[in-house]
TORPA-4810 file (N, C-alpha, C, O; in nm, 3 decimals):
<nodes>
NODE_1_0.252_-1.174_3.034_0.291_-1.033_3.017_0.166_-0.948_2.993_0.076_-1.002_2.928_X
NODE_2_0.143_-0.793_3.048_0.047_-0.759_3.058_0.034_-0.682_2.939_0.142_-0.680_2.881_X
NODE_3_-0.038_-0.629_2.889_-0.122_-0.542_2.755_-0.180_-0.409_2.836_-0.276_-0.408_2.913_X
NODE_4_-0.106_-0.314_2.804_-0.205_-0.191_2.861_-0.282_-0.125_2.755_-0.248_-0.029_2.686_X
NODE_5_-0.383_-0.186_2.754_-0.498_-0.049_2.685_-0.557_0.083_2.698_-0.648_0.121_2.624_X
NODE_6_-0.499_0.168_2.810_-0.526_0.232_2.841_-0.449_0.380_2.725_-0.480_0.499_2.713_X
NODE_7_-0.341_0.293_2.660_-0.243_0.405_2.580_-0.319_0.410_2.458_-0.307_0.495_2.370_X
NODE_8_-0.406_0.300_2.461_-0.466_0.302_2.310_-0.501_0.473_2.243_-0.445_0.516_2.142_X
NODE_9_-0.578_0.534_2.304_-0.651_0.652_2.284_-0.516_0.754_2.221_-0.525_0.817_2.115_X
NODE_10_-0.382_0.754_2.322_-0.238_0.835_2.247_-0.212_0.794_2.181_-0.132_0.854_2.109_X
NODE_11_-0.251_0.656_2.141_-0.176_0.613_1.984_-0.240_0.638_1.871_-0.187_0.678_1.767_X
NODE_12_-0.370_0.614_1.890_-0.524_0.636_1.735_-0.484_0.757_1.688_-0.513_0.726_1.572_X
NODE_13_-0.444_0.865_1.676_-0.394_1.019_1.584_-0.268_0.929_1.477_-0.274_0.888_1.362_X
NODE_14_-0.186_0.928_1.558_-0.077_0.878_1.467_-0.093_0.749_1.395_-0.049_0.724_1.283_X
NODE_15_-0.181_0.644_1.496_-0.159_0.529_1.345_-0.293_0.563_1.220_-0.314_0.509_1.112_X
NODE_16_-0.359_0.662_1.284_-0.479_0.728_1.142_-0.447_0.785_1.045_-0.500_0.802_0.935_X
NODE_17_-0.300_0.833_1.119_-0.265_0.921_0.995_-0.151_0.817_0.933_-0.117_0.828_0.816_X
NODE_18_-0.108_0.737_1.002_-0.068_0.640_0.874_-0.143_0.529_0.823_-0.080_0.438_0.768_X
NODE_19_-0.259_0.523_0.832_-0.364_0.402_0.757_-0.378_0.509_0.648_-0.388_0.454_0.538_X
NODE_20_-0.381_0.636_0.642_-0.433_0.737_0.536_-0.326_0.700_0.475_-0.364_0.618_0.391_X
NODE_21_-0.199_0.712_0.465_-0.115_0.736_0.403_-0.069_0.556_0.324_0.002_0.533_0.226_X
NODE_22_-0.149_0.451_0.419_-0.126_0.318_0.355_-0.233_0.316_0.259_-0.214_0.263_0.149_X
NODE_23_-0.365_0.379_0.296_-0.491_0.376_0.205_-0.439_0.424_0.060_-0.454_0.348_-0.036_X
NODE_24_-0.383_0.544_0.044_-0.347_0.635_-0.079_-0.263_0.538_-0.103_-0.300_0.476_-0.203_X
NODE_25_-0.182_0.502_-0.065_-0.068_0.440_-0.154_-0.152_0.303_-0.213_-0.165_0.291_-0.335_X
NODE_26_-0.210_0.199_-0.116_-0.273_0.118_-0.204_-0.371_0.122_-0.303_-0.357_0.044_-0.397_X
NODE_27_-0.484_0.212_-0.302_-0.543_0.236_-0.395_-0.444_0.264_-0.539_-0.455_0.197_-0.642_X
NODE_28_-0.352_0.374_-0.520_-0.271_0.395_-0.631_-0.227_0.256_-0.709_-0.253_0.213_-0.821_X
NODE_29_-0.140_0.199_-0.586_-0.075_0.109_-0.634_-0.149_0.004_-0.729_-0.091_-0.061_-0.816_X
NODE_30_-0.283_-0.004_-0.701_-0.384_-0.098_-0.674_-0.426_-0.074_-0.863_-0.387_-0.151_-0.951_X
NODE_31_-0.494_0.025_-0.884_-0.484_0.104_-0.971_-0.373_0.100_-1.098_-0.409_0.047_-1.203_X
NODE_32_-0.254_0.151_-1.088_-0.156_0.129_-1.198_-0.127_0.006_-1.218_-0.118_-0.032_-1.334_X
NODE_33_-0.107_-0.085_-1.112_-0.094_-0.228_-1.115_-0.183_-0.294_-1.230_-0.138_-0.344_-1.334_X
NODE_34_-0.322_-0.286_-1.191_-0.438_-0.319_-1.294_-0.437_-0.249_-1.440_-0.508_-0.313_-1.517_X
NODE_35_-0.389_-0.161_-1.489_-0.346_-0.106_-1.584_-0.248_-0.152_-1.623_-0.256_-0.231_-1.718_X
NODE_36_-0.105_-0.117_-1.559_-0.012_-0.196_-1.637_0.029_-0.402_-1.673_0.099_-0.462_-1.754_X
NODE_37_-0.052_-0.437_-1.570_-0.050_-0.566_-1.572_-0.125_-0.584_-1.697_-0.048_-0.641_-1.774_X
NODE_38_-0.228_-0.565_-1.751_-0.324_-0.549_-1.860_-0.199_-0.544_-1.975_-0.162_-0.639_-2.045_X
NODE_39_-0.163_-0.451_-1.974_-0.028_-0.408_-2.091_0.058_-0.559_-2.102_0.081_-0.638_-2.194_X
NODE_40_0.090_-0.551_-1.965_0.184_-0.702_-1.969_0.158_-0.791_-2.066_0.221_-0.822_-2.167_X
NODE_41_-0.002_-0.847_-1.994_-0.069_-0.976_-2.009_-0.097_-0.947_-2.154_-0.049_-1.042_-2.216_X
NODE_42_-0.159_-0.850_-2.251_-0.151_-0.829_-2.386_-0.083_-0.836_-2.474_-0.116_-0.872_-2.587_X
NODE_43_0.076_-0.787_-2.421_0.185_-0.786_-2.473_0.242_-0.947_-2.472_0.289_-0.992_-2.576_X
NODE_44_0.235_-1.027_-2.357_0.249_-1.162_-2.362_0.183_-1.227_-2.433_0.253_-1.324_-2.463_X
NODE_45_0.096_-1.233_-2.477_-0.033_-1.328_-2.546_-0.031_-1.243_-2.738_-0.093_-1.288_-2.834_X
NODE_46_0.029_-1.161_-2.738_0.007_-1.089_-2.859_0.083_-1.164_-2.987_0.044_-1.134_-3.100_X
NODE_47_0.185_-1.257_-2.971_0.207_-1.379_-2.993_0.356_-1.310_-3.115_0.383_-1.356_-3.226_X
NODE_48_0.423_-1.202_-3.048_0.494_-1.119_-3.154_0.597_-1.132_-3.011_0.562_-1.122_-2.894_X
NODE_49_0.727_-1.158_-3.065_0.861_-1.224_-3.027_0.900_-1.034_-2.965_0.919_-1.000_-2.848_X
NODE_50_0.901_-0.973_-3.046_0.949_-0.831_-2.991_0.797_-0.762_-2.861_0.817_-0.667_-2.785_X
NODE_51_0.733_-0.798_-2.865_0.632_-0.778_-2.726_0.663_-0.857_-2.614_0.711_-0.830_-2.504_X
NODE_52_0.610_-1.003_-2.689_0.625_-1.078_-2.558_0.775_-1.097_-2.496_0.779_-1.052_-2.381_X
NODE_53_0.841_-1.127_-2.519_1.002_-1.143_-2.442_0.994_-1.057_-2.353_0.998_-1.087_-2.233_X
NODE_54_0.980_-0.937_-2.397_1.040_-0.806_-2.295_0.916_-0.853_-2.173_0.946_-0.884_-2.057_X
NODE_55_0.794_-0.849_-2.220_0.698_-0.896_-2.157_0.746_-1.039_-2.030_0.722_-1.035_-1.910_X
NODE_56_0.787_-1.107_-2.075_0.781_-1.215_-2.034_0.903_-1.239_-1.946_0.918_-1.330_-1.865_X
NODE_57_1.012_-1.116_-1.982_1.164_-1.114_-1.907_1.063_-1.016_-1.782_1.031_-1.070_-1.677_X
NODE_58_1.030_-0.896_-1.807_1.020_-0.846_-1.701_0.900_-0.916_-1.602_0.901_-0.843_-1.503_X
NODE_59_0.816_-1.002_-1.586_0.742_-1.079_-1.527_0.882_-1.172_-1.462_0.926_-1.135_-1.353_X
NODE_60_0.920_-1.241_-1.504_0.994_-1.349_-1.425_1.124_-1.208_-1.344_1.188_-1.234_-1.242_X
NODE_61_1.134_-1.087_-1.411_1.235_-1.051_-1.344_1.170_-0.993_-1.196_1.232_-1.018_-1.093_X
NODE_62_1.038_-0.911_-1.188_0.968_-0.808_-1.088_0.898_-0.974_-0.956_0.858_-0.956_-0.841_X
NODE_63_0.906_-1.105_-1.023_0.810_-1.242_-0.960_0.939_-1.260_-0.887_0.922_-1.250_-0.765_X
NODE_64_1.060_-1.282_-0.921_1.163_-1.371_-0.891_1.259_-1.322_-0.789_1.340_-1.396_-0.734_X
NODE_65_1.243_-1.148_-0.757_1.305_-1.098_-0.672_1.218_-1.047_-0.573_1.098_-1.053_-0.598_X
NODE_66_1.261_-0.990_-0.442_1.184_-0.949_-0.328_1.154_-0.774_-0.379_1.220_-0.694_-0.445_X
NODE_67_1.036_-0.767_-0.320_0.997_-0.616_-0.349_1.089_-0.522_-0.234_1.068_-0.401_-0.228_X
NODE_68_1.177_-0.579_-0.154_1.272_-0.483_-0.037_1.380_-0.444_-0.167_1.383_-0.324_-0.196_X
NODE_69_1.450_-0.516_-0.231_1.589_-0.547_-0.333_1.475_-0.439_-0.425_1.518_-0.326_-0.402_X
NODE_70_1.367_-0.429_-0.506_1.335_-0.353_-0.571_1.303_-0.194_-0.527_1.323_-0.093_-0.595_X
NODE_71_1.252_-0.202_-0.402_1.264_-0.094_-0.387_1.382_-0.018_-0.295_1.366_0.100_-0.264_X
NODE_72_1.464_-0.067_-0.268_1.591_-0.048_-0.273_1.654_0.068_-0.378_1.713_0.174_-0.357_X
NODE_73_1.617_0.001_-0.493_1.713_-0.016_-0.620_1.618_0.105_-0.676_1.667_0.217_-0.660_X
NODE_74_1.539_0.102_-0.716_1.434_0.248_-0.690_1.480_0.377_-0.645_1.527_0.466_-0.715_X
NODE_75_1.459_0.379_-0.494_1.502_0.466_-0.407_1.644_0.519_-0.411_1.668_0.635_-0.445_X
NODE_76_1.756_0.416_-0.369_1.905_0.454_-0.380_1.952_0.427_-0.525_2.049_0.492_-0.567_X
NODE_77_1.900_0.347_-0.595_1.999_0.361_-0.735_1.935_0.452_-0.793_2.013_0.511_-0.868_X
NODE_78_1.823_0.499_-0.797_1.798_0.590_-0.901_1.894_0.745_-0.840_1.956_0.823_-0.913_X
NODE_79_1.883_0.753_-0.719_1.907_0.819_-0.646_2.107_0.875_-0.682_2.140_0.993_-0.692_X
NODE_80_2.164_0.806_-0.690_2.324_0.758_-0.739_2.309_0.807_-0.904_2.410_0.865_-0.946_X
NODE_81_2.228_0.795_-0.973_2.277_0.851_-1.089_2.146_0.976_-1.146_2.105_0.993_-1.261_X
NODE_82_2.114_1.029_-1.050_2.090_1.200_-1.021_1.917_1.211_-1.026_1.855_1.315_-1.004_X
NODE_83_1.861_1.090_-1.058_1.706_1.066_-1.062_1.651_1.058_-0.924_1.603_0.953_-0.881_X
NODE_84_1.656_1.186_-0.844_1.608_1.164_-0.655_1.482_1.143_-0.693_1.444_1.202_-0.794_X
NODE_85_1.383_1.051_-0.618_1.234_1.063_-0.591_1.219_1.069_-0.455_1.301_1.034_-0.370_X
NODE_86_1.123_1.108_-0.441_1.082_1.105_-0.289_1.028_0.936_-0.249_0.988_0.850_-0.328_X
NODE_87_1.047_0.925_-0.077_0.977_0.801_-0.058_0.863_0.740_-0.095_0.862_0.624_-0.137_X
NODE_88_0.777_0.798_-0.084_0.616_0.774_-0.141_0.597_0.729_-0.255_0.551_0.619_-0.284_X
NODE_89_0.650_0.860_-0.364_0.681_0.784_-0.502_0.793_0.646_-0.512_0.782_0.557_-0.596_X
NODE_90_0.898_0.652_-0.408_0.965_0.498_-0.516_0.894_0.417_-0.447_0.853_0.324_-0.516_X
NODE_91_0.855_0.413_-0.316_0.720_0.376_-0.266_0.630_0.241_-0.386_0.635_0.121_-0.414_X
NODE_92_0.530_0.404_-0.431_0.442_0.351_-0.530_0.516_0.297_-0.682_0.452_0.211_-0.742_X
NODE_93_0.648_0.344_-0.745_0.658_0.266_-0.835_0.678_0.125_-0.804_0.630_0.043_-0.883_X
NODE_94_0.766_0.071_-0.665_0.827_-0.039_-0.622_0.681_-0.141_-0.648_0.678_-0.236_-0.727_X
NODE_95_0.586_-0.104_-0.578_0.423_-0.189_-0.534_0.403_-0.182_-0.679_0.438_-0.282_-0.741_X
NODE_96_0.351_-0.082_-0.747_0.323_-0.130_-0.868_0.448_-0.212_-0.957_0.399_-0.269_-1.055_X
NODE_97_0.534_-0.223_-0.950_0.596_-0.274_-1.111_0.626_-0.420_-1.025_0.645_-0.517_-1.098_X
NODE_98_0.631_-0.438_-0.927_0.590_-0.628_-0.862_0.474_-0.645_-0.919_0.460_-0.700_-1.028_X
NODE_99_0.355_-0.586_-0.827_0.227_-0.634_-0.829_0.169_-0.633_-1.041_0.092_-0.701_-1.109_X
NODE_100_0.224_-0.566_-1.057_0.153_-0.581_-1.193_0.220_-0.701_-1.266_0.162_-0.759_-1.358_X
NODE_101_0.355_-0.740_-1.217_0.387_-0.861_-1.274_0.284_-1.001_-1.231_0.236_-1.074_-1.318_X
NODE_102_0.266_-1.018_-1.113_0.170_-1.101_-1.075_0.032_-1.075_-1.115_-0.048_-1.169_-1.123_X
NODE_103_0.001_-0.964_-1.139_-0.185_-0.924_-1.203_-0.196_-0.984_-1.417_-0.289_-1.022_-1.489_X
NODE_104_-0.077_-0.965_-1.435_-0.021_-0.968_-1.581_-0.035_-1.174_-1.565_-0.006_-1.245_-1.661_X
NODE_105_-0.062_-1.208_-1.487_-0.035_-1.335_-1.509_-0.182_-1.392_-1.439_-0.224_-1.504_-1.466_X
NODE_106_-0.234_-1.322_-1.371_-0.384_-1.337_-1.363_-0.453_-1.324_-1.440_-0.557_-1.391_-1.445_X
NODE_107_-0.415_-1.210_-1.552_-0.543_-1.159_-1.664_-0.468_-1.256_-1.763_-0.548_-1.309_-1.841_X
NODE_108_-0.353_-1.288_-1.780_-0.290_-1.377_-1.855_-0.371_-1.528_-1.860_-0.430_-1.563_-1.962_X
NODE_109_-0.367_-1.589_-1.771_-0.456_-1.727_-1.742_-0.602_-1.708_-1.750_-0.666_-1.788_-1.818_X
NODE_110_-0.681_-1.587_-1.671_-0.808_-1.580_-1.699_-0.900_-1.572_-1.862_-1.016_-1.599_-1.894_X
NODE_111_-0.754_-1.510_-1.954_-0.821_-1.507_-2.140_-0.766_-1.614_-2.186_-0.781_-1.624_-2.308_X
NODE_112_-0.681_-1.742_-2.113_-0.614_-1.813_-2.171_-0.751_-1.908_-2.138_-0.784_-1.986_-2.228_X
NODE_113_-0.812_-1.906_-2.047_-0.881_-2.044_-1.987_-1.002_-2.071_-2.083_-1.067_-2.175_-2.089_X
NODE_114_-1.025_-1.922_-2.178_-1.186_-1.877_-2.232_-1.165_-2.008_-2.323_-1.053_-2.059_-2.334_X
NODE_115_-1.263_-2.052_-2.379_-1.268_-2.181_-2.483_-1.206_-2.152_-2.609_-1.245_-2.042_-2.646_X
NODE_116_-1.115_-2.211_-2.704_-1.060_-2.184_-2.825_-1.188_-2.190_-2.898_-1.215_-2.088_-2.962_X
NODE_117_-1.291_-2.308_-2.903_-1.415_-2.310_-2.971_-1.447_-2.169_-2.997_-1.435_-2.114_-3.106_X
NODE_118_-1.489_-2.114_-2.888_-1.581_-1.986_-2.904_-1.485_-1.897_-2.963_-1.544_-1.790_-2.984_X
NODE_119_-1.379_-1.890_-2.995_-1.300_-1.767_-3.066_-1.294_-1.786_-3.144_-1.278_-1.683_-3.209_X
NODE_120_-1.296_-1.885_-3.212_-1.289_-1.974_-3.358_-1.444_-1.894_-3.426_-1.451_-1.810_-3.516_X
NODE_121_-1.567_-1.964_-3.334_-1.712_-1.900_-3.336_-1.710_-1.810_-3.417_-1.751_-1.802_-3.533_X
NODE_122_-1.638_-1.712_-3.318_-1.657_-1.576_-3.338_-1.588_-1.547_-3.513_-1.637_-1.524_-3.623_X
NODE_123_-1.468_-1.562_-3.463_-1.432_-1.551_-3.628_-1.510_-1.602_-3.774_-1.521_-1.555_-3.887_X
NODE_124_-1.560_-1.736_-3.695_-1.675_-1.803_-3.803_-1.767_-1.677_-3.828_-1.797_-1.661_-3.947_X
NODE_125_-1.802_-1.610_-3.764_-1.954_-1.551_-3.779_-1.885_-1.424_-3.814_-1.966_-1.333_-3.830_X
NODE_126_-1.751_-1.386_-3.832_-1.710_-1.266_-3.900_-1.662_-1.129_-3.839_-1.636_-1.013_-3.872_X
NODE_127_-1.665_-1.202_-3.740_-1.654_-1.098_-3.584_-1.533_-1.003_-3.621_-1.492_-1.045_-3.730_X
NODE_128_-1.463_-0.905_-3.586_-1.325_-0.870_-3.566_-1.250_-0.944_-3.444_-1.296_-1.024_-3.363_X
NODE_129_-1.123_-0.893_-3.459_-1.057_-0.940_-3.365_-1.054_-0.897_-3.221_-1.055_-0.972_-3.123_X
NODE_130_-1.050_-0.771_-3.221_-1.111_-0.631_-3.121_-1.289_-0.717_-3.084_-1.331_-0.746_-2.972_X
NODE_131_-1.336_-0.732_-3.167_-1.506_-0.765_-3.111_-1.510_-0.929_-3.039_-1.579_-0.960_-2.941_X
NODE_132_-1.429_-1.010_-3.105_-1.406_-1.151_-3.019_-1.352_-1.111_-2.871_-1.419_-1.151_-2.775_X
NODE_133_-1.224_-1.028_-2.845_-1.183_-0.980_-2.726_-1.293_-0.937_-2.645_-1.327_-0.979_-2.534_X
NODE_134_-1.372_-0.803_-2.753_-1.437_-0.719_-2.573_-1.546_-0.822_-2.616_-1.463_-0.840_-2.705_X
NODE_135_-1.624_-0.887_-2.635_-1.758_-0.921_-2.661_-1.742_-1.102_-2.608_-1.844_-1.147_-2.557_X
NODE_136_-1.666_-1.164_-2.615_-1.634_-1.319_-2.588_-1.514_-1.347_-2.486_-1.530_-1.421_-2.390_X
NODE_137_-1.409_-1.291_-2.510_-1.273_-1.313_-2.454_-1.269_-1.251_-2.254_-1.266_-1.321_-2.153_X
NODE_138_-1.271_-1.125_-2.264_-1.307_-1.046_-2.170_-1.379_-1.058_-2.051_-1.335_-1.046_-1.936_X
NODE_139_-1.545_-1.094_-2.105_-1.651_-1.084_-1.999_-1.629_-1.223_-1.959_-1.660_-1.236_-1.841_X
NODE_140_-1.589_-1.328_-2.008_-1.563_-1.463_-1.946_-1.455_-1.447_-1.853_-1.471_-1.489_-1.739_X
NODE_141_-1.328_-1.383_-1.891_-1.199_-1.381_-1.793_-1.241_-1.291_-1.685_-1.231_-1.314_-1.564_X
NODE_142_-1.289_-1.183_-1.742_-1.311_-1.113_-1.604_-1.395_-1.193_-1.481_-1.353_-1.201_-1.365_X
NODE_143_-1.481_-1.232_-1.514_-1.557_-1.298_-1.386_-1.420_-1.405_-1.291_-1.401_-1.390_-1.171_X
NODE_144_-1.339_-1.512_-1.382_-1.274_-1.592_-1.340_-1.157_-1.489_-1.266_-1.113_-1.552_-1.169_X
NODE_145_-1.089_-1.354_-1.274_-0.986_-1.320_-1.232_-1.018_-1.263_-1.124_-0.919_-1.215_-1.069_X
NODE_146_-1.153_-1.240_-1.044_-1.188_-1.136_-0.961_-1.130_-1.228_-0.842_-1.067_-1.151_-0.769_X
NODE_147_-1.125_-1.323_-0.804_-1.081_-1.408_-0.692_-0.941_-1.377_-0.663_-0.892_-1.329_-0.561_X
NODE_148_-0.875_-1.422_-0.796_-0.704_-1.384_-0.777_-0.695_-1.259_-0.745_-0.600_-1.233_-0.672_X
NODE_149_-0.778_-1.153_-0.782_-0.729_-1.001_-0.792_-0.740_-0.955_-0.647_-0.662_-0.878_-0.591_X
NODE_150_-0.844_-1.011_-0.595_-0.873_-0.982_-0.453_-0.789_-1.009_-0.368_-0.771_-0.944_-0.264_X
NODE_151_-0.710_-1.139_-0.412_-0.594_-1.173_-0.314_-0.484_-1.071_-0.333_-0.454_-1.003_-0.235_X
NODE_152_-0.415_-1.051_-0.459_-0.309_-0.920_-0.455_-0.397_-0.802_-0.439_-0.317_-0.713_-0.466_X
NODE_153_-0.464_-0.766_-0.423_-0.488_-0.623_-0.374_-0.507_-0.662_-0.213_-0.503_-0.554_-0.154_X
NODE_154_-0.525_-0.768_-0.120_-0.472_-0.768_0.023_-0.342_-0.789_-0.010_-0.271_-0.738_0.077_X
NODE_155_-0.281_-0.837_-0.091_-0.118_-0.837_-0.067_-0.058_-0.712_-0.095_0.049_-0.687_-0.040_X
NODE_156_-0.127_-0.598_-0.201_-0.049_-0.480_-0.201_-0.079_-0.416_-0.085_0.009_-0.334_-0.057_X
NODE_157_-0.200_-0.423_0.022_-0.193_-0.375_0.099_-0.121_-0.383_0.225_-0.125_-0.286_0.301_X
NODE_158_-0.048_-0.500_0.261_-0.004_-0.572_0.376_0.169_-0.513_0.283_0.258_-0.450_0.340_X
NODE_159_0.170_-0.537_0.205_0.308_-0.495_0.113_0.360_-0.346_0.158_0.469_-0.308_0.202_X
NODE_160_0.213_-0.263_0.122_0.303_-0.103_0.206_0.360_-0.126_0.316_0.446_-0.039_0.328_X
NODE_161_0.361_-0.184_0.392_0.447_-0.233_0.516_0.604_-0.262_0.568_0.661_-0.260_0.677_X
NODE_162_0.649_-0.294_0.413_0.830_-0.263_0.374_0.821_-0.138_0.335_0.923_-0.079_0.374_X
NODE_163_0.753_-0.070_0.280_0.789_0.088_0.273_0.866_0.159_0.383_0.953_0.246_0.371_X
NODE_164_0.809_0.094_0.514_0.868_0.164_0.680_1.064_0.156_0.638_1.155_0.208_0.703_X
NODE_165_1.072_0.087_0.529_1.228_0.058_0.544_1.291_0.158_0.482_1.414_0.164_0.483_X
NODE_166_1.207_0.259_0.412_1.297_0.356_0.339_1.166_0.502_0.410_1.135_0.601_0.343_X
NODE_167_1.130_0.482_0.506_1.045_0.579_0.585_0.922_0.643_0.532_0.874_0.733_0.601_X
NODE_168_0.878_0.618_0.446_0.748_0.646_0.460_0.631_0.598_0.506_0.595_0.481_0.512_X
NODE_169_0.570_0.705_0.542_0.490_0.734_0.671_0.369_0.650_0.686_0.256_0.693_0.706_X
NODE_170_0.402_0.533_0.675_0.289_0.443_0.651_0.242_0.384_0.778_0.293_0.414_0.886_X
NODE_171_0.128_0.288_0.763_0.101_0.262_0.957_0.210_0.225_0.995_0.273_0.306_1.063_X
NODE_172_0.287_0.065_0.960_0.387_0.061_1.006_0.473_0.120_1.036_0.535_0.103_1.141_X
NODE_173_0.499_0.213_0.940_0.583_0.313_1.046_0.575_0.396_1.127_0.657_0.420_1.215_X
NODE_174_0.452_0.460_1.102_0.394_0.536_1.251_0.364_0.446_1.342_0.339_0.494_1.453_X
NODE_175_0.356_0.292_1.328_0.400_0.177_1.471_0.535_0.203_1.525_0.587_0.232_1.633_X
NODE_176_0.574_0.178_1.390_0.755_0.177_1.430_0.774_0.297_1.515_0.793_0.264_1.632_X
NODE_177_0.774_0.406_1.499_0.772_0.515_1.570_0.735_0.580_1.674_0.798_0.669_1.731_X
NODE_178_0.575_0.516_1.714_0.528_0.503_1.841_0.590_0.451_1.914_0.632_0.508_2.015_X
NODE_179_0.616_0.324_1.888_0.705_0.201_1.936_0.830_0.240_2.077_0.838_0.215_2.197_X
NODE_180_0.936_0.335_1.942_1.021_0.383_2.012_0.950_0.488_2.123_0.958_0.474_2.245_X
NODE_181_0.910_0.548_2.084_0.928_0.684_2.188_0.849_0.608_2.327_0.902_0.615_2.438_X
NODE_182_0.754_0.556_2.310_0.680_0.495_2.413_0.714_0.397_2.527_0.712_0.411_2.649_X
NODE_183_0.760_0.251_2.414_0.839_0.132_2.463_0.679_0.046_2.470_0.675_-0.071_2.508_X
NODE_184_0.544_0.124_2.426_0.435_0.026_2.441_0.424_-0.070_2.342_0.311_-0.099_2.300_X
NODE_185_0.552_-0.140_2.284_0.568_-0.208_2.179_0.409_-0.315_2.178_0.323_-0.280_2.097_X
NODE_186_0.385_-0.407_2.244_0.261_-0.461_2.243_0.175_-0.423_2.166_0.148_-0.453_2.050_X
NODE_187_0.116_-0.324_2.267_-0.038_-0.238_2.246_-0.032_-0.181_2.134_-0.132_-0.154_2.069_X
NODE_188_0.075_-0.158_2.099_0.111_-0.051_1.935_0.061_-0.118_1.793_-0.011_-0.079_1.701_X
NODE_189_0.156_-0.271_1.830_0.163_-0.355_1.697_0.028_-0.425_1.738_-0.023_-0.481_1.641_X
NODE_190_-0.031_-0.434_1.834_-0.175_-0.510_1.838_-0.245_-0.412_1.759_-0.310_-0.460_1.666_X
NODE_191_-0.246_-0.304_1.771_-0.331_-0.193_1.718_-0.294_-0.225_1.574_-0.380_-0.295_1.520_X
NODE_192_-0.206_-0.199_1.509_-0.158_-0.208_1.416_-0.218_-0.338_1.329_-0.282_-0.330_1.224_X
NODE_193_-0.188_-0.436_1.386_-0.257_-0.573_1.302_-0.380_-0.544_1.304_-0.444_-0.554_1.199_X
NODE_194_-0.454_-0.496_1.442_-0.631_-0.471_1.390_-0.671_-0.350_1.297_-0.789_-0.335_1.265_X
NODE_195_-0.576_-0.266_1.255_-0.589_-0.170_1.149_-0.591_-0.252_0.986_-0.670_-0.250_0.892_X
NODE_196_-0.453_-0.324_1.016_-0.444_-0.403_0.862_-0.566_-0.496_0.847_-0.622_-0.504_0.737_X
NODE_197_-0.614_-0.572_0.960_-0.696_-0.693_0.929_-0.843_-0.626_0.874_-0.905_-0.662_0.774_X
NODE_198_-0.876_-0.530_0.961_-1.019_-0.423_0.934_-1.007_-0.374_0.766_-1.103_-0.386_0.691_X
NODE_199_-0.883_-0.321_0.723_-0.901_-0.283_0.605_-0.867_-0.378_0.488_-0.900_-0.352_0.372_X
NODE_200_-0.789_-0.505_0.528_-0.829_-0.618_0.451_-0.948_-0.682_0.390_-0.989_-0.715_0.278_X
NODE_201_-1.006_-0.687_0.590_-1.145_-0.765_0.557_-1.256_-0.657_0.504_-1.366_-0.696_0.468_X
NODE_202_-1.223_-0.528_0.503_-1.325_-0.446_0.387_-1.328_-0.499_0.249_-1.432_-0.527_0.189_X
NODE_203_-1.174_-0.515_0.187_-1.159_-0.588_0.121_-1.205_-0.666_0.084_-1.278_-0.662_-0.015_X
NODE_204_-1.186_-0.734_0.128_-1.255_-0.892_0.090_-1.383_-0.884_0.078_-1.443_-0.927_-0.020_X
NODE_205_-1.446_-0.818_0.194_-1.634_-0.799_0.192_-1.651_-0.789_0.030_-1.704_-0.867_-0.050_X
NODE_206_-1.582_-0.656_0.010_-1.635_-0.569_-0.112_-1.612_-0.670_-0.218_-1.713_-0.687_-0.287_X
NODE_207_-1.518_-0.736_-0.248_-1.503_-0.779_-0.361_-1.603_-0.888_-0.405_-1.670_-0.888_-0.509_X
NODE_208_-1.603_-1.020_-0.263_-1.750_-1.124_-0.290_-1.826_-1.061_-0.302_-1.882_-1.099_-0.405_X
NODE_209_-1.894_-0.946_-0.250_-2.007_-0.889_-0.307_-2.038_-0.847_-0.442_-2.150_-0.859_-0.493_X
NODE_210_-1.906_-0.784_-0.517_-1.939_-0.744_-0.648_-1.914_-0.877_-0.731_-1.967_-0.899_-0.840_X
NODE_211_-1.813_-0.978_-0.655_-1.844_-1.138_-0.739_-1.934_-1.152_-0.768_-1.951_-1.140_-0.889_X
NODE_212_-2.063_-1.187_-0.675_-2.164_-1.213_-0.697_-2.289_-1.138_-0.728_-2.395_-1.194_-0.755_X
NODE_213_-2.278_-1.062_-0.725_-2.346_-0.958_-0.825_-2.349_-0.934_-0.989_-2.424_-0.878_-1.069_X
NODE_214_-2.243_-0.999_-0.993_-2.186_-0.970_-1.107_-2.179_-1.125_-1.194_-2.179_-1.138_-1.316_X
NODE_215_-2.174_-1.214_-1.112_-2.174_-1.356_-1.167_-2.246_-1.365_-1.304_-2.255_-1.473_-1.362_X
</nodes>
């Protein structure tokens, strides 16, 4: 079956303007995710029955279901009892309140892995509890979580991609949309995967680089 490239040039406006609109949303997502996962993973480890539970229910609840069923439930249920958001926003809450369950369990394992010795240390030598964290706890996990983190931030990005199901204007759906009017289904979604893979593998570049920089 043949591939016409020649449509490529009518399609680049519209899928640019939805890589913009996948870019904003992942950065955001990318962003609150790393923030609230932090909250999570603190609240789990804080070793207090009224933190962690709630902590630890909503992780197995945002891990255990599909982010389509969440943002679903977002979009139309909030929607049913008079809370309308627009797509974009249930959009971005849907990506963040998954992804931060899975980041909450990265920063979770990365302060769990630090040595009990050295926290003990620290307390030996009179440290606070706040100064064992940022000064011992921290700069060790952080180096170990940058690997995992890199992988969900290509997964929040490949993730805006169910957004097309409640229409916002993301590449995929400005594929989806080309798609129809055209029928150059091929050439569209080829374009499309070399948009996601290009801004993946930026991704990825960027992050081994600040790995190791940073080692």
């Amino acid at each position: 079956m043949s591939i016409d490239l020649s449509f490529v040039g009518r399609f680049l406006p519209g899928l640019l303007e939805g890589t913009v609109i996948t870019l904003e949303l992942s950065v955001l997502a990318i962003t609150a995710a790393l923030i609230l996962g932090m909250v999570i993973a603190l609240a789990a480890l804080s070793g207090r029955k009224v933190m962690a539970l709630p902590a630890a229910a909503f992780v197995q609840c945002m891990r255990n279901t599909p982010l389509l069923v969440q943002l679903y439930l977002v979009y139309f249920g909030l929607g049913m009892i008079g809370v309308g958001l627009s797509a974009f926003l249930s959009g971005l809450i849907a990506l963040t309140a998954q992804n931060s369950a899975y980041i909450a369990e990265i920063y979770r394992g990365g302060l769990q892995s630090v040595s009990r010795t050295q926290i003990e240390a620290g307390k030996a030598l009179g440290m606070r509890r706040r100064e064992i964290f940022e000064l011992i706890e921290l700069p060790q996990a952080f180096m170990r979580v940058v690997p995992p983190l890199c992988n969900q931030f290509i997964q929040i990005i490949k993730d805006t991609s169910i957004l097309s199901a409640i229409a916002v204007g993301e590449l995929m759906h400005q594929g989806k949309m080309l798609s129809e009017r055209t029928a150059a289904t091929y050439e569209i979604f080829i374009m499309v995967g070399l948009f996601y893979l290009v801004i993946t593998s930026i991704v990825t570049f960027a992050t081994r680089r600040f790995e190791r920089r940073f080692a």
